[in-house]
N, C-alpha and C positions, 0 to 999 in steps of 0.2 A: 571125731570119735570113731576108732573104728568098729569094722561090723563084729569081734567077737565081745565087747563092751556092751555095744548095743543087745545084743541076746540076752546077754549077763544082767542087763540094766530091767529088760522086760519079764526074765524067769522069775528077781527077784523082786519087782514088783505084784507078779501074779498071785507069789508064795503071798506075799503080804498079803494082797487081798483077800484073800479065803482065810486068813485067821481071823478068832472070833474079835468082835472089835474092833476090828482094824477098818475105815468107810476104804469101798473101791474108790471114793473122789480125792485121787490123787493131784496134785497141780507141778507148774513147772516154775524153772526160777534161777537166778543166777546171783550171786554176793556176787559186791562194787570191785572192781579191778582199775588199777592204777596204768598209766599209757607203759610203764617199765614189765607190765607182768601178757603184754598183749602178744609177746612170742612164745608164751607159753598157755596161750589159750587151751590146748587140748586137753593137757595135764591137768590144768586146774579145773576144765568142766567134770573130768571124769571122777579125781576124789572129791568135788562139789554132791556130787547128783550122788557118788557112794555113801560120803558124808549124813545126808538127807535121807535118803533109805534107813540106813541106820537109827535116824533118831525118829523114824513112824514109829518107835516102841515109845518115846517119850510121852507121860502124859498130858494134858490141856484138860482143860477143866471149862464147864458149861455152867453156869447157872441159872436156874428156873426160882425167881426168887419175888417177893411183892416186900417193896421197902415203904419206909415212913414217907408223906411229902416231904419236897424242900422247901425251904423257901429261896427268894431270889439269889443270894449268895452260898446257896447247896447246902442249909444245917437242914436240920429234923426240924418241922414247924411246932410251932411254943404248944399245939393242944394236939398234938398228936401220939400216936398210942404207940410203944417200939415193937415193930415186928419181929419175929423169933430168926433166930441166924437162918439166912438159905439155905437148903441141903446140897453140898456137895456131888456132884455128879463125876466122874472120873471115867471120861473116853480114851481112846486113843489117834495122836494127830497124826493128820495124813500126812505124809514127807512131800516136801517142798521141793519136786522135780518135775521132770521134761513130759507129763504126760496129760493129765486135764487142767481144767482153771477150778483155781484153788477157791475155796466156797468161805462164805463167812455168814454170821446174823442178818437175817432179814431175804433169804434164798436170794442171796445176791453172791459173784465172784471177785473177785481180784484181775482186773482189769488192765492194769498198769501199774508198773515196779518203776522208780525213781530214784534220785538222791537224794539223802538225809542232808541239811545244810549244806557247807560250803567246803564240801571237800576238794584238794587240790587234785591236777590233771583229770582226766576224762572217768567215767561213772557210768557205766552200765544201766540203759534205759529199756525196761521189758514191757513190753505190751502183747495183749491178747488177740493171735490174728483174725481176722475176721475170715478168712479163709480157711486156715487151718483147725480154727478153736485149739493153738497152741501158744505156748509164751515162744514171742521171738524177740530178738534183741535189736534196735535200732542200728543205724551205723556209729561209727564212735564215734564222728565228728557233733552227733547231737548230747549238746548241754543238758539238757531236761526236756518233759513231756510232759501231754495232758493229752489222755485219747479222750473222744467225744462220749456220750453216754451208749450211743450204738455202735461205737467200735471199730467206727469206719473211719474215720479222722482221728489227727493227733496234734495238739500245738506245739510247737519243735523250736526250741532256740540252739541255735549255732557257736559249737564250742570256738572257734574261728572269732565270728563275731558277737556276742550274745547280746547285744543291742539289737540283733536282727530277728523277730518271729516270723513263723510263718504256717501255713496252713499242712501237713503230711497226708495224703491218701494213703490209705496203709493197705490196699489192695493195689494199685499200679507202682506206687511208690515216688510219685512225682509230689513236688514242696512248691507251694504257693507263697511267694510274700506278702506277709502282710505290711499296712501302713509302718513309717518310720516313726512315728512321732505317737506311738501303744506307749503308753508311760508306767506300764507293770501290773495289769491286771487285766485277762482276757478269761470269759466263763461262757462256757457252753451252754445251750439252752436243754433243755428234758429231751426235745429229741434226738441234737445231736447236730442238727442241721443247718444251725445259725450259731455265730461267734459274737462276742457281744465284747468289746473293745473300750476300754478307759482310757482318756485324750486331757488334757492339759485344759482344752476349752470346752470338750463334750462329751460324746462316746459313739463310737460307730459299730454299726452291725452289718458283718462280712455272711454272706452267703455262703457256705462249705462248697457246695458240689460248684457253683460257678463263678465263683470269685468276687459277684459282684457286694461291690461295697460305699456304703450311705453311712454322709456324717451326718450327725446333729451337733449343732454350735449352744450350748446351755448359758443362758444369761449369767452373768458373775454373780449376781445376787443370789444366784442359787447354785452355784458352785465353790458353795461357801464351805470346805469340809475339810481343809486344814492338812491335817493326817492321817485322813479316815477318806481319801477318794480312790473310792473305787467301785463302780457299778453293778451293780445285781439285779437277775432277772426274780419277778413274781411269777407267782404259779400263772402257769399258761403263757408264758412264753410272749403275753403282749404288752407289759408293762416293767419299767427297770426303774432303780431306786438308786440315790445318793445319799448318805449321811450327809447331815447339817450341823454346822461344828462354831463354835467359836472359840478364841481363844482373848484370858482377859490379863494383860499384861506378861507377866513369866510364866503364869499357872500355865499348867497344862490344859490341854484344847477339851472341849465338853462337847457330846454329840445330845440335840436339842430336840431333834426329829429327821425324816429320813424325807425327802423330794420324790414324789413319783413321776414318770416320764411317762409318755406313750410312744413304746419303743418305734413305731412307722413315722411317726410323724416329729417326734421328740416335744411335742408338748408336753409342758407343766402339767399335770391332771390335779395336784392336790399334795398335803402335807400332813401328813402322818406321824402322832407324838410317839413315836418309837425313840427311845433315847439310848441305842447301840448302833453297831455297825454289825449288816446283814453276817451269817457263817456260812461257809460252806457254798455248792455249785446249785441246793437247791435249799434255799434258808424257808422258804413259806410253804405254811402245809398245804397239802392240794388242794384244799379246800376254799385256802387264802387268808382262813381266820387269826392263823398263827405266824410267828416267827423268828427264826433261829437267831437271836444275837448277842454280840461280843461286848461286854460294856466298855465303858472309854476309861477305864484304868488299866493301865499301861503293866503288862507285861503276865496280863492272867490269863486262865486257862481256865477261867470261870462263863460258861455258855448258858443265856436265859432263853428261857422261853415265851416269851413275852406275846398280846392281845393284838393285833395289828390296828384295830379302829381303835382303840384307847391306851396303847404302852407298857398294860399293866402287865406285869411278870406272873405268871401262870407257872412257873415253877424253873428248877434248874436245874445242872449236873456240870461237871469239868471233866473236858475234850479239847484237843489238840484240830480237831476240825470234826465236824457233825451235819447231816443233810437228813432230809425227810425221806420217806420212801413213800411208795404209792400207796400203802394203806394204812399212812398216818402214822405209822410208829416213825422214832428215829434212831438214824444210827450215828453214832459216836467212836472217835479211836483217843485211846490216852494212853502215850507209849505203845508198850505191848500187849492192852488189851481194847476187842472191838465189842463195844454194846448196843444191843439193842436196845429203845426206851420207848415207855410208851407217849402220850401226845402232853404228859404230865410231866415227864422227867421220871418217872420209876423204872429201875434198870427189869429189863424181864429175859436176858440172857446173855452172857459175857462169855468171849473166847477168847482164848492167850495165844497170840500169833509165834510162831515159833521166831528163834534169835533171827533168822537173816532176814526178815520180814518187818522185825518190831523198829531196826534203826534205818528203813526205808521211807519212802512219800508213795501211798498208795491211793490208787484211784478204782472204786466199784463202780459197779453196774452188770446188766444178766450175760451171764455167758452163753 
């Protein structure tokens, strides 16, 4: 971009900021481009970021709202009293350009920009630099991402080969490999600093800063989970969990309860009648009592909140993916809006991500 763009880009960012309404927490960002549109990168960042400026006039709407309970499959429960519609709030979004990290429910930012599905050729992977506190763009040979919770590490699969993961330092810029035989599900821990890796026979946990890396080999009896394997850490980071699945004849697979591990040593610890598969990078509340999960009907978007010592569903809402935050609310995205709820499933404020955001794979944490 050149330098008179850049001037152009900051003058009329500044205007914006001093109108009434308008928040200074501007973010940056870039729409997917195809390997055909990569010689005319410059072109397209400049009416991208003009494009974006322009629509910080557009409104997004906030809600501050206390709804009826649900119950486990998200209706109103049968003796509950209907709340009066929430009042409407009408702010104005910040444009989705080159300048801070873009903020959402729960004083958390947008961390990392990815692919929506299975688009063909290469896709634009944005992450927040740890150095800069700016979005920068991976190189284009990387298929998709996942930065760590602190922004220092990234999981990186290789357009080249995408059977291959590996670990990104996003301050030196050097790519660790990880094991060959990750079978599709790698989840960072709360800090950031351990990789916790799903294996065919166990699941191993890769150390971030030094590579090193410890399997656990999981008895088959308890790697019984069908369609539903894939491992998740509990709150604090020293315990990981498998769904337990069976399947009876052609019916589809049923999860019965979830296997606990002790992630150092990979011992059995116990079995837990949770009958979903864990959500999200942080499914139990910090506390432990709670947790996020998917039921084993196939193709929902239905997210419980379920007792962890008894199973029982404590309430629900529908999310495309959803995680606790550290003071027990959670947050939720569905399509193009992010909610925050509280430890019951009651939304207590929703924002509508503008269009180049909403058909992205995003990843929070604090900026």
């Amino acid at each position: 971009m050149s330098r008179s763009v850049d001037d152009l880009l900051r003058t009329t960012l500044r205007d914006l900021a001093v109108e009434p309404h308008i928040p200074a927490d501007l973010a940056a960002g870039a729409l997917a481009r195809g390997r055909r549109l990569h010689r005319r990168r410059r072109v397209t960042t400049v009416a991208a970021a003009l494009m974006f400026i322009a629509a910080a006039m557009v409104p997004y709407a906030i809600f501050q709202r206390t709804a009826a309970p649900t119950d486990p499959v998200g209706g109103a429960a049968a003796n509950s009293v209907h709340a009066p519609a929430p009042e409407l709030i009408r702010l104005t979004a910040p444009a989705w350009s080159r300048v801070r990290p873009y903020p959402v429910p729960g004083d958390l930012r947008v961390i990392g920009v990815g692919p929506r599905g299975s688009r063909p050729g290469p896709v634009e992977n944005l992450v927040l630099d740890p150095a800069t506190g700016r979005y920068r763009s991976l190189p284009a040979s990387v298929l998709a991402s996942s930065p760590s919770p602190d922004r220092r590490y990234a999981v990186v699969t290789d357009l080249d080969v995408p059977t291959q993961w590996g670990i990104r330092d996003l301050l030196s810029g050097h790519t660790r490999s990880l094991p060959s035989e990750v079978s599709g599900n790698a989840t960072w821990s709360a800090t950031g600093n351990r990789l916790l890796l799903t294996r065919a026979t166990g699941f191993t946990i890769v150390d971030a800063a030094t590579g090193r890396t410890v399997h656990h080999e999981v008895d088959r009896a308890q790697q019984m989970c069908d369609d539903f394997c894939g491992y998740a850490w509990l709150s604090g980071d020293t315990e990981v969990a498998l769904p337990q699945a069976y399947r009876f004849n052609d019916h589809p697979a049923r999860i019965t309860g979830l296997a606990i591990f002790d992630a150092r040593t990979g011992e059995l610890l116990r079995n837990d009648p949770v009958a979903g598969a864990p959500v999200g990078r942080r499914s139990w509340s910090p506390d432990g009592r709670l947790v996020l999960i998917r039921p084993d009907t196939p193709g929902t978007d239905q997210v419980l909140i379920a007792e962890a010592a008894t199973g029982q569903a404590a309430g629900g809402f529908r999310a495309s993916s959803a995680d606790f935050l550290d003071d027990g609310s959670i947050l939720g995205v569905l399509g193009s809006e992010v909610t925050r709820y509280d430890a019951g499933g009651h939304p207590i404020e929703t924002m509508v991500l503008p269009e180049a955001l909403a058909e992205r794979i995003l990843t929070f944490g604090r900026g």
